[in-house]
C-alpha positions in Angstrom: 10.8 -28.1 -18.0 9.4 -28.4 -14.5 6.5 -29.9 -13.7 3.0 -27.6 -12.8 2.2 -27.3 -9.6 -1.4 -27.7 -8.8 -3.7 -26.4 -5.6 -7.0 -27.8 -5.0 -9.5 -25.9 -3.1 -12.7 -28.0 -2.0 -15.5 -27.5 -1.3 -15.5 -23.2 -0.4 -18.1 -20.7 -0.9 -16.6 -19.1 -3.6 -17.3 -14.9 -4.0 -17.4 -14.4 -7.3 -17.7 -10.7 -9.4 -20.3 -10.6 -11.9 -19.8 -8.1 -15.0 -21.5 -5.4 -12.3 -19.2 -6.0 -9.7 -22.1 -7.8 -7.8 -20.8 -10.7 -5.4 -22.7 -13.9 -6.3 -21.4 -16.8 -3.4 -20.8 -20.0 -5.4 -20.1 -23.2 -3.7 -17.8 -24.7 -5.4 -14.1 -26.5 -6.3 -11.5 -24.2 -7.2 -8.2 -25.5 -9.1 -5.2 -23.9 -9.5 -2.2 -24.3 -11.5 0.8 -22.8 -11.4 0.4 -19.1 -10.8 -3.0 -19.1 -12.4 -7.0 -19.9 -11.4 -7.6 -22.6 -13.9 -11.4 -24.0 -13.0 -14.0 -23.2 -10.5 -16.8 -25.8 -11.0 -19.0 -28.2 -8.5 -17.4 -30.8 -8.6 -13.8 -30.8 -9.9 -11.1 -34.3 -10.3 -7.4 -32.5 -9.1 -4.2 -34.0 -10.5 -2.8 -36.2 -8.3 -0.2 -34.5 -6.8 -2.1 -31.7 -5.9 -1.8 -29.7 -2.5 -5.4 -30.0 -1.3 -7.0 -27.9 1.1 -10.6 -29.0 2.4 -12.8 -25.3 2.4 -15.5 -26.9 4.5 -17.1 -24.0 6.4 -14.5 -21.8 4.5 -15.0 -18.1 2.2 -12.8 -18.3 -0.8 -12.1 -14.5 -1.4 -10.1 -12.1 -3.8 -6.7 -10.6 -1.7 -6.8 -7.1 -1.1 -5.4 -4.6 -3.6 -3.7 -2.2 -1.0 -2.7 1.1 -3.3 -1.0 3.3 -1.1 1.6 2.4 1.4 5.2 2.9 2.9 5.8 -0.6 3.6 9.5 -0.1 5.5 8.2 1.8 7.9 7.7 -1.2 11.0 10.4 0.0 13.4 8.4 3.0 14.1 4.8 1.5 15.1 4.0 3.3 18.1 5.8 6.3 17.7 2.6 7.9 15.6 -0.4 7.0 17.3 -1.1 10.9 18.4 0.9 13.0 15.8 -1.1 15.1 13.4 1.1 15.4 9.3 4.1 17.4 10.1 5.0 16.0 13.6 4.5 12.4 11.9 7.2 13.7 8.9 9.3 15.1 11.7 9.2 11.8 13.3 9.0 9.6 10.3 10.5 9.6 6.8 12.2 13.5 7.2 13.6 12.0 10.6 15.6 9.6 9.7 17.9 11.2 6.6 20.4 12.1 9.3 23.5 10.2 10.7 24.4 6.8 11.1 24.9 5.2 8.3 27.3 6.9 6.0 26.8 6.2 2.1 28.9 7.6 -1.0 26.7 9.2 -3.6 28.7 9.4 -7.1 28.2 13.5 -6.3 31.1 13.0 -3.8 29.2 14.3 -0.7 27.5 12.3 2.3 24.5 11.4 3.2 23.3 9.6 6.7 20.5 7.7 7.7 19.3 6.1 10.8 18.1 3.1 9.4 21.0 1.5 7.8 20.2 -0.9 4.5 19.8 -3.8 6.7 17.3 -1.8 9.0 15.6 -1.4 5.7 15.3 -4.4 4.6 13.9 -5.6 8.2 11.3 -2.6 7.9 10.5 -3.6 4.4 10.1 -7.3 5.5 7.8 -6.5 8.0 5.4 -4.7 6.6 5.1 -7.0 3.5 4.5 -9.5 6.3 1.7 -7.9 7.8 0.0 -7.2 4.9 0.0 -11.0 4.0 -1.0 -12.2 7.5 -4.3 -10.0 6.7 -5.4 -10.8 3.4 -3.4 -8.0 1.2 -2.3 -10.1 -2.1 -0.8 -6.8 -3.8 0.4 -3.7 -2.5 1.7 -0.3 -4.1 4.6 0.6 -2.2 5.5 4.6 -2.2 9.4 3.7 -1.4 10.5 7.0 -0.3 13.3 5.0 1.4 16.0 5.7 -0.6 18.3 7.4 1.6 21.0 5.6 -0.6 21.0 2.7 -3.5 21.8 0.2 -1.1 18.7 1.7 1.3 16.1 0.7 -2.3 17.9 -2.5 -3.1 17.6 -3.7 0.2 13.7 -2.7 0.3 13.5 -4.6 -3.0 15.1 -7.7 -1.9 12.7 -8.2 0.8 9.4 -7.4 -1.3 10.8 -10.0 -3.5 11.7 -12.6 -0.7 8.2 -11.7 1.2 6.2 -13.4 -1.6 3.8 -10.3 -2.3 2.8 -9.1 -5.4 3.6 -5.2 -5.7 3.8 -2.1 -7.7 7.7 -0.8 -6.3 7.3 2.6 -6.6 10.6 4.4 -6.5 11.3 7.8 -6.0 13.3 9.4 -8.9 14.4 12.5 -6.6 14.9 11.3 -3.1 14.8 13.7 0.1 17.3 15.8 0.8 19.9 14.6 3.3 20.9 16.7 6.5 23.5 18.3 7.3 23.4 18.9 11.2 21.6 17.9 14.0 21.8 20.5 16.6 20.5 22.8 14.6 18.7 20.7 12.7 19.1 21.4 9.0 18.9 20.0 5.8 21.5 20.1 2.6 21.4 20.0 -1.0 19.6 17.1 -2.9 22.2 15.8 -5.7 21.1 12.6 -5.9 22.5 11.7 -9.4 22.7 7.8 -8.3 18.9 7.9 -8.1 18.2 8.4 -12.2 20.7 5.3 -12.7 19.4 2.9 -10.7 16.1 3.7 -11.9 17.0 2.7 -15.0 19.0 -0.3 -14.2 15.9 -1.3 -12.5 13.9 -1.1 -15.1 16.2 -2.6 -17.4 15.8 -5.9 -15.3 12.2 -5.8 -14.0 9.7 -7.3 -13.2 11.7 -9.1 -10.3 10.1 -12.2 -8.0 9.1 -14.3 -11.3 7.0 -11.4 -12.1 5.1 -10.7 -8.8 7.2 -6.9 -8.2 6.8 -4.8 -10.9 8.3 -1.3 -11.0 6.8 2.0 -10.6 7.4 5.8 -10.1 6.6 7.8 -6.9 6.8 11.7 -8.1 6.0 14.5 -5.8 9.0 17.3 -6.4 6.4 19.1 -8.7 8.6 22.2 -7.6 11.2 21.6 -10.4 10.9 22.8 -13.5 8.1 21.8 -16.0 10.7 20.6 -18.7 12.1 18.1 -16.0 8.9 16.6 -14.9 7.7 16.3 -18.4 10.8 14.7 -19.5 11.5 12.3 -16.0 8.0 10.7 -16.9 8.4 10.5 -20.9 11.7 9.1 -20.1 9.9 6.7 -17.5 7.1 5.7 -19.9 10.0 4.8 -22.2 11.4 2.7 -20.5 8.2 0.3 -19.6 7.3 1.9 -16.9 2.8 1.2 -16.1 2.6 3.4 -12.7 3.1 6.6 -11.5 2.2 7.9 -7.8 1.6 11.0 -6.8 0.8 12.3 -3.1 -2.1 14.8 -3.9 -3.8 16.6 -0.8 -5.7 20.4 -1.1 -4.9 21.7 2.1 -3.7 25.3 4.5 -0.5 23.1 5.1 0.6 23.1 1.2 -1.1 26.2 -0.2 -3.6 26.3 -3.3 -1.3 24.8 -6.2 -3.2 21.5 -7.5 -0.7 18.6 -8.4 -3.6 17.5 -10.4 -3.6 20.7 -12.8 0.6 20.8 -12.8 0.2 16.9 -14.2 -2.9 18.3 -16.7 -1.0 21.2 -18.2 2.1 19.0 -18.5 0.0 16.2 -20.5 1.2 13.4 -18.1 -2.3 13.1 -16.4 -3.1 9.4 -17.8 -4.3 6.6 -17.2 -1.5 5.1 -15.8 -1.6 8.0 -12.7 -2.5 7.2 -8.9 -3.4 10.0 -7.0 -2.7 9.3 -3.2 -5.2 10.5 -0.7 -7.1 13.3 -2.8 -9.0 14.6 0.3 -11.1 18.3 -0.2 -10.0 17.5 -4.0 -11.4 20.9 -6.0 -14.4 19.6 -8.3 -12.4 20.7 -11.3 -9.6 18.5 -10.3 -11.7 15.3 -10.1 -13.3 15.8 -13.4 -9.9 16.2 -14.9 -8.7 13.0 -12.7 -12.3 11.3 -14.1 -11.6 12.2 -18.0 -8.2 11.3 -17.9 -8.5 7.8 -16.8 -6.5 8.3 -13.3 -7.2 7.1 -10.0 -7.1 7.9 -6.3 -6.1 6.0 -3.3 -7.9 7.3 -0.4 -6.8 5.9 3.4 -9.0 6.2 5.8 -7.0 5.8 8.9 -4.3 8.2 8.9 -6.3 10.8 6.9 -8.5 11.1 9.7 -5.5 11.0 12.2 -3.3 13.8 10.7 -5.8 16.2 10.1 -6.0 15.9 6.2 -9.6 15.9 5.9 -12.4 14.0 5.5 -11.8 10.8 3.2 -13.0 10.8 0.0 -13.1 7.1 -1.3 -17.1 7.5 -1.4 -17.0 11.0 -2.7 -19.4 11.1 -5.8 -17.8 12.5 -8.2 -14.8 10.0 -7.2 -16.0 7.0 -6.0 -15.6 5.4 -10.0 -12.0 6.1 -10.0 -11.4 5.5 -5.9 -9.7 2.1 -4.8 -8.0 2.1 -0.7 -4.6 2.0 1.0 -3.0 1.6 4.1 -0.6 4.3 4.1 1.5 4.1 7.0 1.4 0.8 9.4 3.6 2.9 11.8 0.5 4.9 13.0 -2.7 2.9 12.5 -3.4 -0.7 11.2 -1.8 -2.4 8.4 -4.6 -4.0 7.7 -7.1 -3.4 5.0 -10.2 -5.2 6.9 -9.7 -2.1 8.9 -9.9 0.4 6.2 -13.1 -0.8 4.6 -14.8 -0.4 8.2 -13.5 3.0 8.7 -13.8 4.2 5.4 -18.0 2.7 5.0 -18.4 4.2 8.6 -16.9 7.6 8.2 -19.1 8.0 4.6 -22.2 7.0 6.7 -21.8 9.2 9.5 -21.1 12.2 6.8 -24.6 10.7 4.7 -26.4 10.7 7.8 -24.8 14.1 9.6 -27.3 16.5 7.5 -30.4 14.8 8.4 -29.3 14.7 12.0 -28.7 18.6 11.8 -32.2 18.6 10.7 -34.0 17.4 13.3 -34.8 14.2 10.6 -33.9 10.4 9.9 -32.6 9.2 6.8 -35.3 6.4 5.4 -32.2 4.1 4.0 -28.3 3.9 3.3 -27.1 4.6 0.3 -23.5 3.3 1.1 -23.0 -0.7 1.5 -20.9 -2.9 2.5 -20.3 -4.4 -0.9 -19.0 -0.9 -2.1 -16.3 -1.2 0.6 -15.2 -4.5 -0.7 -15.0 -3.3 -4.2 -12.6 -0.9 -3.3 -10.1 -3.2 -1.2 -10.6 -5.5 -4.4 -11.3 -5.5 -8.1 -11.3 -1.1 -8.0 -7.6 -1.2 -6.5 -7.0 -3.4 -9.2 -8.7 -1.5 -12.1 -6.7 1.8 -10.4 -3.2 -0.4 -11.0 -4.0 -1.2 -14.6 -4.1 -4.5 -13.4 -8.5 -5.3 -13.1 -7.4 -8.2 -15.8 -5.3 -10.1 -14.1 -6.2 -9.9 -10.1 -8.9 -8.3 -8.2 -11.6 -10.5 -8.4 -12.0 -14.8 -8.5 -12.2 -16.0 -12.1 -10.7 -18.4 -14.5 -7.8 -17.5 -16.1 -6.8 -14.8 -13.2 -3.8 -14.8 -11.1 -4.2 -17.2 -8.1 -4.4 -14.5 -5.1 -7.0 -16.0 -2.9 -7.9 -15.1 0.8 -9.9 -17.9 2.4 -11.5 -16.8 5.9 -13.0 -19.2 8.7 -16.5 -18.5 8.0 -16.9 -20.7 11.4 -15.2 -18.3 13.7 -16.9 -16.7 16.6 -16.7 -13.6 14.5 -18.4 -14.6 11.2 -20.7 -17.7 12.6 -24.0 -16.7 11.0 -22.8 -13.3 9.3 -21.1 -15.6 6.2 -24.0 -17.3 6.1 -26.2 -14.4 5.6 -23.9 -12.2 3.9 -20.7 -13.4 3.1 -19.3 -9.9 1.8 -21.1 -7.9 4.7 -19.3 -10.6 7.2 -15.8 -9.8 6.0 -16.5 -5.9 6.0 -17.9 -5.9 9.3 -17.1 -8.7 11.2 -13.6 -10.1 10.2 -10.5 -9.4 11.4 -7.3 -11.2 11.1 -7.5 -13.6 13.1 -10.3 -15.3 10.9 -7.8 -14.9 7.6 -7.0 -18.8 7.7 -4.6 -18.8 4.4 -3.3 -16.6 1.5 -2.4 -17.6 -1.8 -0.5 -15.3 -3.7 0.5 -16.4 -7.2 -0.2 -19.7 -6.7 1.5 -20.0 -3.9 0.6 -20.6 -0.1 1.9 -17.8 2.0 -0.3 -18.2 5.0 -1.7 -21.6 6.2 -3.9 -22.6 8.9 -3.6 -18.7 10.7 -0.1 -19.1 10.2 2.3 -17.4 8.0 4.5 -20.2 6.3 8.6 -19.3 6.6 10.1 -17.0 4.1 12.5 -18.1 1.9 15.6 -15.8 2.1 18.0 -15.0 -0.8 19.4 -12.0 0.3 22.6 -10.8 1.8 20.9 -9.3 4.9 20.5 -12.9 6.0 21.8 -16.5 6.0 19.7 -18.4 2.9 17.1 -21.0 3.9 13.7 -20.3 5.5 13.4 -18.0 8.4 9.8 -18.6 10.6 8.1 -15.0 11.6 9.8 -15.6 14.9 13.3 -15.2 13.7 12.4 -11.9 11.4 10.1 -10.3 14.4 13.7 -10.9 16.7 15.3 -9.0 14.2 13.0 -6.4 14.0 13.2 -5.6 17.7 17.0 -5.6 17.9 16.7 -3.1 14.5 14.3 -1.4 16.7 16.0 -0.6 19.6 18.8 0.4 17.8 17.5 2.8 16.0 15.9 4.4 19.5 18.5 5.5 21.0 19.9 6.9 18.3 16.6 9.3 17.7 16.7 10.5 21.3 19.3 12.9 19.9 17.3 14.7 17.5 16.8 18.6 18.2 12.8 17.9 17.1 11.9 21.9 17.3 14.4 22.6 14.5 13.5 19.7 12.8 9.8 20.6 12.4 10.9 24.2 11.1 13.4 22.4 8.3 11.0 20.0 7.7 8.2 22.1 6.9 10.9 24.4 5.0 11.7 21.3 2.7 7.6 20.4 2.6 6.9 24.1 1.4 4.7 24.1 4.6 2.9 27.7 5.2 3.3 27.4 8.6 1.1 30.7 9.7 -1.5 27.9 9.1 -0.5 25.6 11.7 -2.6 26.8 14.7 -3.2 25.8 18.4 -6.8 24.6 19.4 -9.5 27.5 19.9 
């Protein structure tokens, strides 16, 4: 048996959760061992051998619980930065099921891609990346990458290699491939491989000594009742905890509710995530509510693409509400910048009405704490997870974010208000290291190398460097092939595929 390996964190202002999700900043030791928090006292005596950092003038935090997000999505920062939903689709995930890469399905017809598996695992890589570098311990990935088996296993491998912690959500009915480019149009899903492998995969998971566990992404709630009902029984069966579900009211989709299809069905559980939820109907969130589901509302690309107004601080959802990224191709993969847009965006709605008024609202009734909660122990309650990460405590999973609480941004603030100085004054650049089971991914504002065990590349450690080199060879590879897309036709078979009404789509008044 190998020995434990022990980390010994002196000498922090510890944030810890009371029983009402209250910070209370402790300074104090924190020891861990192996993959778990074993003591947080005064004054603690480490083992020997154990890797000590000195927390002088440090916050000792819980990582961020990131619940919605396409992780493989880095080759394509910069192409979303002004596209509302369905030019981002066109552009994005419906984009790039086209030609390229040619793959086999057992159904005996083709299927393309422009990013091949290797692109993939690149994409998947650097997104994990990111989301370490900035204090996300745990991430649920929508993977609605799987263009091919190879495209998923590739995505896989890099989670796994990344060091993360994540909920891999895979899609049981991936998109439809094309058929032609010029016009653009897509085929015929028959996708048989996809049911397999989702059960090979959950057959052998969790993967990464237990940091990836395996989920379901579901939003083809335009089959039949009798095959969603039995796809998730059949999941459920086979120890499958997570089940994600892109839910937005909205002109673009029309008035059907994934919400009541999951109700009548009797899927809606506890163990659904509702992605987004913005102008949810008030029926819908007290059926999302009594059933024990939760939402993932993000901030930044809800506003971007015209979905609505976020609704993580929504009343009647704010219990069951936790935050994601969503896509790190159009707005930050970080989540220190979701809390701030998502507080600010809820106190500008709070305060619109007295504005309109002619009147001043006396206080706030939305804090900064609140924020945190929902980047932390809420997007781990939302995972089924609020025992085991989430929060600092003894007994927990080692994921711990320690910021320089001596950096020109929080000087002062973390003194004050150690919570209030990470919500509204930190950025990345003052996350010093991450822990993620127990295990130091970043270090001194520096991510350590990643060990590699994958066929995609040469085993040993690769430095963020090497992997940011690949990623802009992938990158401009994958440009020039996308210059040949016929974009007007793609929108229309896009929006065809998407069930888009597009009478609704208007120009501005």
């Amino acid at each position: 048996m190998a020995p434990n390996s022990s980390i010994f964190l002196s000498n922090g202002t510890v944030l810890l959760h009371d029983r009402l999700d209250n910070i209370n900043p402790v300074k104090a030791d924190v020891l861990i061992i192996d993959n778990k928090i074993a003591k947080i006292a005064p004054s603690i005596s480490p083992p020997s051998d154990a890797t000590h950092l000195d927390c002088t003038g440090k916050l000792l935090a819980p990582g961020f619980v990131d619940t919605h997000h396409h992780l493989w999505q880095t080759q394509l920062k910069g192409r979303h930065a002004d596209d509302i939903f369905i030019d981002y689709m066109v552009k994005g995930p419906f984009e790039l099921s086209k030609k390229t890469y040619q793959a086999k399905f057992s159904s005996g017809s083709s299927v393309y891609s422009f990013f091949s598996p290797e692109d993939m695992f690149w994409g998947q890589m650097g997104g994990c990346l990111e989301a370490v570098d900035s204090g996300t311990t745990t991430v649920v990935d929508h993977a609605h990458m799987n263009y091919s088996a190879e495209h998923s296993s590739s995505a896989l491998s890099a989670t796994v290699a990344s060091g993360i912690r994540s909920y891999f959500c895979y899609v049981p009915v991936p998109h439809a491939p094309a058929t032609s480019l010029a016009p653009f149009e897509y085929g015929t899903n028959k996708a048989e491989w996809a049911a397999s492998q989702l059960e090979d995969l959950a057959a052998r998971q969790p993967f990464g000594d237990g940091r990836v566990r395996l989920g379901v992404a579901f939003d083809a709630f335009y089959l039949p009742k009798e095959f969603v009902v039995s796809l998730y029984e059949r999941a459920r069966g086979m120890g499958i905890k997570l089940f994600t579900t892109h839910y937005v009211q909205h002109a673009l989709f029309g008035p059907r509710s994934f919400v009541k299809i999951l109700h009548s069905c009797g899927l809606l559980k506890d163990d659904i995530l509702l992605s987004h939820a913005n102008n949810a109907l008030p029926e819908d969130a007290e059926l999302i509510v009594a059933n024990g589901a939760h939402i993932s509302s993000t901030p930044g690309t809800e506003l971007q693409v015209g979905l609505g107004y976020p609704v993580s601080f929504r009343p009647d959802l704010h219990d069951v509400a936790s935050l994601g990224i969503d896509c790190h191709s159009s707005s930050s993969g970080d989540m220190l910048a979701q809390m701030r847009i998502a507080v600010q965006n809820a106190r500008g709605l709070f305060n619109q009405p007295f504005v309109e008024a002619g009147k001043a609202p006396r206080s706030l009734d939305i804090t900064a704490l609140q924020a945190f909660n929902l980047a932390t122990i809420k997007g781990a309650r939302a995972i089924g997870m609020g025992d085991e990460i989430g929060s600092i405590a003894e007994g927990k999973l080692a994921d711990i974010v320690i910021y320089d609480a001596e950096s020109p941004s929080m000087i002062c603030g973390a003194e004050h208000d150690p919570v209030a100085a990470i919500v509204m004054h930190a950025s990345v650049r003052d996350v010093d290291t991450v822990i993620v089971d127990g295990k130091i991914r970043k270090q001194g504002g520096k991510l350590v190398a990643v060990e590699m065990e994958s066929t995609m590349a040469a085993e040993g450690k690769m430095e963020w460097r090497q992997i940011a080199a690949k990623l802009s060879q992938s990158r401009s590879r994958l440009e020039e092939t996308l210059k040949t897309v016929d974009m007007e036709s793609a929108r229309k078979a896009a929006a065809q595929v998407m069930y888009v009404d597009e009478q609704n789509i208007v120009d501005h008044q």
